[in-house]
C-alpha positions, 0 to 999 in steps of 0.5 A: 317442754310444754312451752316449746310445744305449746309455741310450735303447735300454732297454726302454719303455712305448710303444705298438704303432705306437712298435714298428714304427719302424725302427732307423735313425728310433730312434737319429735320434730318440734322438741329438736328444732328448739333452740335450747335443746340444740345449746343443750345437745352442743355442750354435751358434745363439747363435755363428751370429747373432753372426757374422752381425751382425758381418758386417753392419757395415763396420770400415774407417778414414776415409778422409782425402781430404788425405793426401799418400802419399810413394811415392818412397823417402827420400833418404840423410843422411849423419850428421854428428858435432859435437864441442864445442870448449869447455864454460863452466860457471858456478860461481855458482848458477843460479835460475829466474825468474818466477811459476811459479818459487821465486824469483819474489819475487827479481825486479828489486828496488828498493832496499828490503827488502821486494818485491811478493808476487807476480810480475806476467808468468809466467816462460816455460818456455824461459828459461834459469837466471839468476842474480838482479839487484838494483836500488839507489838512492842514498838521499841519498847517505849511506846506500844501501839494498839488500836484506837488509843495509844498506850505509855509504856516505862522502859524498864532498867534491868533485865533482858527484854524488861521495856516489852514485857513491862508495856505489855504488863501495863496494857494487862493492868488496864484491863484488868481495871475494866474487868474489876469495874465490871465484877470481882475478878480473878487474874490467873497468871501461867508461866512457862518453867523454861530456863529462858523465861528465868529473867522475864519471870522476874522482871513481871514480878517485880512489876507486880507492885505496879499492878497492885497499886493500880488497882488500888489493892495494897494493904494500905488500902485499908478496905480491901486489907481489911476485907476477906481474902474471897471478897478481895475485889481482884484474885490472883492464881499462878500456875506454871507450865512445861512438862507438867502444868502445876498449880501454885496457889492451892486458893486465889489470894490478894497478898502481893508478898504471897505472889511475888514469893511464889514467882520467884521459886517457880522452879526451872523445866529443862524438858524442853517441853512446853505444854501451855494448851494444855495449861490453858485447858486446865486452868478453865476447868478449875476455875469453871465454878466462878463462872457459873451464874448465881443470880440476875448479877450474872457470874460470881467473878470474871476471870481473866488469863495471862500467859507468858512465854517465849514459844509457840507451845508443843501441845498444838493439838489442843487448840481448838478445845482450849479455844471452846473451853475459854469461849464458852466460859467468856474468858480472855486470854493475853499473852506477853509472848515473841514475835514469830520468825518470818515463815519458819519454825524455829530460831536462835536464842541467845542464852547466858547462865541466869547463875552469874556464878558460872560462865557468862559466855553467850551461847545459842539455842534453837527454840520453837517460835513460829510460823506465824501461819497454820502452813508454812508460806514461805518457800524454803530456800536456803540461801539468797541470791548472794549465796548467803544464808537468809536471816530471821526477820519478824514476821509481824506477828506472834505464833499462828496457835497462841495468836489464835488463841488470844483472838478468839477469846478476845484477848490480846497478844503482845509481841515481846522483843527488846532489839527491835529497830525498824530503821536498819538491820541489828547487828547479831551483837547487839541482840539481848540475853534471852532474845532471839536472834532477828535482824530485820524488823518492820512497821506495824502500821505497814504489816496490818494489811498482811496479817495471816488468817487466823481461822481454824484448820478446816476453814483454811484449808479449805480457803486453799483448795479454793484457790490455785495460787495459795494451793500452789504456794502451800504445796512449794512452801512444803517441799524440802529444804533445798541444800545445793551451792552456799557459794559456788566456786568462781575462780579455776586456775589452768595448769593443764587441759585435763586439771581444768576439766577436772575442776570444771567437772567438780564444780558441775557436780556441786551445782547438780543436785539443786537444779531438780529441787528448783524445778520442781518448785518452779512447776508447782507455782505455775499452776497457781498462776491461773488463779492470780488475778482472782486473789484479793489478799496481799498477803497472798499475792505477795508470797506467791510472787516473790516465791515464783520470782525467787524460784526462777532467779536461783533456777536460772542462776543454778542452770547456768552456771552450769551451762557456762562450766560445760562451754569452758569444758569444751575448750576456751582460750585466753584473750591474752595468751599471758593469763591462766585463769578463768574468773566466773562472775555474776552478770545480767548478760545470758549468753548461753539460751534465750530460755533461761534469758526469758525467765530471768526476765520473769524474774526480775519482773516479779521480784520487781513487783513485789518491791513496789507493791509491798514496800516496807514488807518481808516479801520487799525485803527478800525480793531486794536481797534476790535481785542484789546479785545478778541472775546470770554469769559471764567469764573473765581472765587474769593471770595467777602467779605461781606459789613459790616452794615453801622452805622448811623453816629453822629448828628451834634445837628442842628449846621449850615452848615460851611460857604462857602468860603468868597474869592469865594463868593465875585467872579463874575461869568461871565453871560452865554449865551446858545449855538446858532445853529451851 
């Protein structure tokens, strides 16, 4: 301020009334004439104005009508410390699963050397590593194949079903082999008691010795005779299953005489029950401590598991705990086990009394072997299109639990079944004692792309809600059987107008009861059709077009068989006044509605597709059977001569009947026992 006065109180060329302000008014005006006094006034406008816009604006937090004030202070938690007992770490390698994965190419596998390129349900986030399981089926029990390398197999000479579980018995043995490298190792065998295992039972203890010369452990190997029974290099348990599950050796042991005698008494379970989760369960609790680490060498003893069993087991529920019980105590589990029938749960058996001494006539029995899915995907339709009932085919895979099982635990399952011929049908007598009855069998390279997914119930169905076609074909798959027409009646003789109504009408009421069932199949699938474009998984592709080309076959079939037996009903006269009879047979020609004419062209046009696109497949195979016979129906005419009379026939004056056979009745017959539950 002094600067600014001192430069404004110079000398000036104003005017004389400028001379008579005073002092005070001079410096006044000099301080506001200055420049930086007007910068200065400037910017506190500037600030002034920004102040009071701001002041204009309310700054709060909304105000959440909703919230809860806790206004009590927290209570107290005393914190508790947890020790851990006991740590198991697995020495085998761990690898996740699943699309999202590197080792989604590794999912359950099919015999074959080459898998699907992409994994159809994503692997969630919080599943645990898992070592990966492999499938195996026995190709004509001569050479099984598994992935990447290929196994030689010894048919064996006896017994039913001997060259399978042999091929897989020698595959086991390998591995055992390369468990044993590893570490001392248990192998615990769990055999199904029922009656229908009595031949496989033998047949793998007899295959014991092969084993134990293997594996180098007979006693004439002289450092393991002489060794301690606990420092054998390999241990065997047995335990059987049914009813009960029952351990047969109270220590593991290396005595080959000791485990071939305790096979062979195994005793027989006629309960029909086979509790093999549970035995699996159970076995793991027992031999938990071995798989306890004692030092930086890691567990005691690897312990491996082999199931044999002709079943799927009935104690399904405890899957998943017997899966977490073998994961996490690192311990394999193989099965020698049979093929699942093709998207059904049961099938025959061919049973013969193991007991020579009594009948050795063949019987047959159902037994639970499948399917090869957690939900069934096959529609269940009870005849094909030549009205005959459908046949067992091999799904390709073994039951959807036990496969499951041998998968997750990174073990392998074996596919047991000594008719297979991938060439042609087998004829029923030529299937073995003890086998059941499949007469249709395909190549395990051709399956791989079709493997079911082995995934736990949640992830499944959560996978089908996802998608409108596997919704749709799991919703039709679950509706009943449809038990209509096995074979409709074709052929009507007239003797008069109201006898040929009469039969036309019968035939009408047989047709009826199946049109509603497949309908309502028919309706279901269409609501899957949005989503085919968007599916991936030929599995999946393939069981949704064959079942809506079936469905709309056998609902054409059915709706016009019926159409033509009401315009017969409405009078229809002969071409040639000499015939008396209608012959209805099957035609590609629909003369009755240009609706049903159009679906049968869908039809074909599915069926067609399934052929070309899944050859070699189940799905190709049935598609075939469908489109044998012809989708509609057409009337032909002939003429029935009448049947003469029938003249009774001459007394025979009460002669006595003519003796049987004196060599037969001098035969034995050998006493027959009733077929035990399988």
């Amino acid at each position: 301020m002094k600067t600014a006065l001192a430069r404004n109180t110079e000398p000036s060329h104003a005017t004389d009334s400028a001379n008579e302000i005073s002092d005070t008014e001079v410096v006044m005006e000099s301080v506001w004439d200055s420049d930086g006094t007007i910068a200065m006034v400037g910017s506190m406008q500037v600030h002034i104005i920004i102040f009071l816009t701001l002041a204009l604006f309310q700054l709060q937090s909304p105000i959440d009508d909703e919230a809860v004030v806790i206004v009590s202070t927290p209570p107290e938690y005393e914190e508790k410390i947890e020790m851990i007992e006991e740590i198991v770490v697995s020495e085998t390698p761990q690898t996740a699963i699943g699309s999202d994965a590197m080792a989604e190419l590794d999912m359950a596998q099919a015999s074959a050397e080459v898998f699907a390129e992409v994994a159809d349900i994503p692997n969630p986030v919080d599943l645990q590593p898992t070592d990966l399981g492999q499938i195996m089926v026995n190709r004509l029990f001569n050479q099984p194949v598994a992935p990447q390398k290929r196994l030689e197999t010894r048919k064996g000479s006896t017994g039913t079903g001997t060259a399978g579980a042999a091929g897989a018995v020698d595959q086991i043995t390998f591995e055992i082999m390369q468990a044993a490298e590893e570490r001392p190792t248990l192998v615990v065998w769990l055999f199904d008691q029922s009656g229908s295992l009595t031949r496989q039972r033998s047949d793998i203890r007899e295959r014991f010795n092969r084993i134990y010369e293997e594996l180098g452990i007979l006693n004439d190997g002289k450092a393991e005779a002489n060794a301690p029974q606990e420092e054998a290099r390999v241990l065997t348990s047995i335990i059987g299953f049914g009813e009960k599950v029952d351990l047969y050796t109270d220590e593991p042991t290396a005595d080959l005489s000791e485990i071939q005698s305790i096979v062979s008494k195994i005793p027989v379970d006629n309960s029909g029950v086979e509790r093999v989760f549970t035995a699996v369960e159970a076995a793991a609790k027992e031999y938990k401590p071995l798989r306890r680490n004692i030092g930086p060498r890691g567990p005691k003893r690897n312990v491996l598991f082999v199931v044999v069993t002709d079943e799927r087991g009935d104690d399904g529920m405890r899957l998943e705990t017997s899966i977490d019980s073998c994961r996490k105590l690192g311990i394999p589990v193989y099965v020698i086990g049979v093929p699942a029938p093709f998207g059904q749960e049961h099938t025959l058996v061919k049973y013969v009394d193991p007991d020579p001494k009594y009948d050795q006539t063949p019987a047959w029995a159902q037994v639970d072997q499948g399917p090869e899915t957690l939900l069934p995907e096959r529609l269940q339709l009870s005849f094909t299109g030549n009205f005959e009932q459908e046949p067992v085919i091999d799904s390709g895979f073994g039951p959807y639990g036990l496969t499951r099982l041998c998968y997750e635990t990174g073990g392998i399952y074996f596919t047991v079944h000594p008719s297979r011929n991938v060439s042609r049908e087998v004829r029923r007598n030529e299937i073995e004692a003890f086998t059941s009855d499949m007469r249709y069998f395909f190549d395990p390279s051709a399956m791989v792309r079709y493997r079911p997914d082995y995934v736990s119930q949640q992830d499944y169905i959560t996978a089908v809600k996802n998608s409108p076609l596997r919704a749709a074909l799991v919703k039709a798959a679950a509706i009943p059987n449809v038990d209509g027409i096995q074979r409709p009646r074709t052929r009507f003789v007239k003797t008069n107008e109201a006898q040929l109504a009469g039969d036309l009408t019968k035939a009408q009421q047989d047709a009826a009861p199946l049109e509603p069932k497949l309908l309502q199949m028919a309706l279901t699938l269409e609501q899957g059709l949005p989503g085919r474009e968007d599916e991936t998984s030929p599995r999946w592709l393939a069981g949704f077009d064959l079942a809506y080309g079936r469905v709309l076959a056998q609902k054409v079939r059915t709706e016009t068989y019926n159409a033509v037996l009401a315009q017969a009903k409405r009078g229809m006269p002969f071409k040639d006044k000499k015939n008396n009879t209608w012959i209805l047979v099957p035609s590609d020609e629909i003369n009755v509605g240009s609706k049903w004419q159009r679906e049968a062209d869908k039809a074909r046009e599915y069926l067609t597709g399934v052929i070309e696109q899944h050859p070699d497949t189940p799905w190709a195979l049935l598609a075939t059977k469908e489109l044998e016979a012809p989708i509609g129906w057409k009337w032909t005419e002939e003429f029935t001569a009448p049947k003469p009379p029938r003249e009774p026939g001459p007394g025979n004056n009460n002669n006595n009947p003519a003796p049987n056979d004196d060599q037969k009745r001098m035969l034995k017959r050998a006493p027959k026992r009733p077929i035990p539950k399988l």
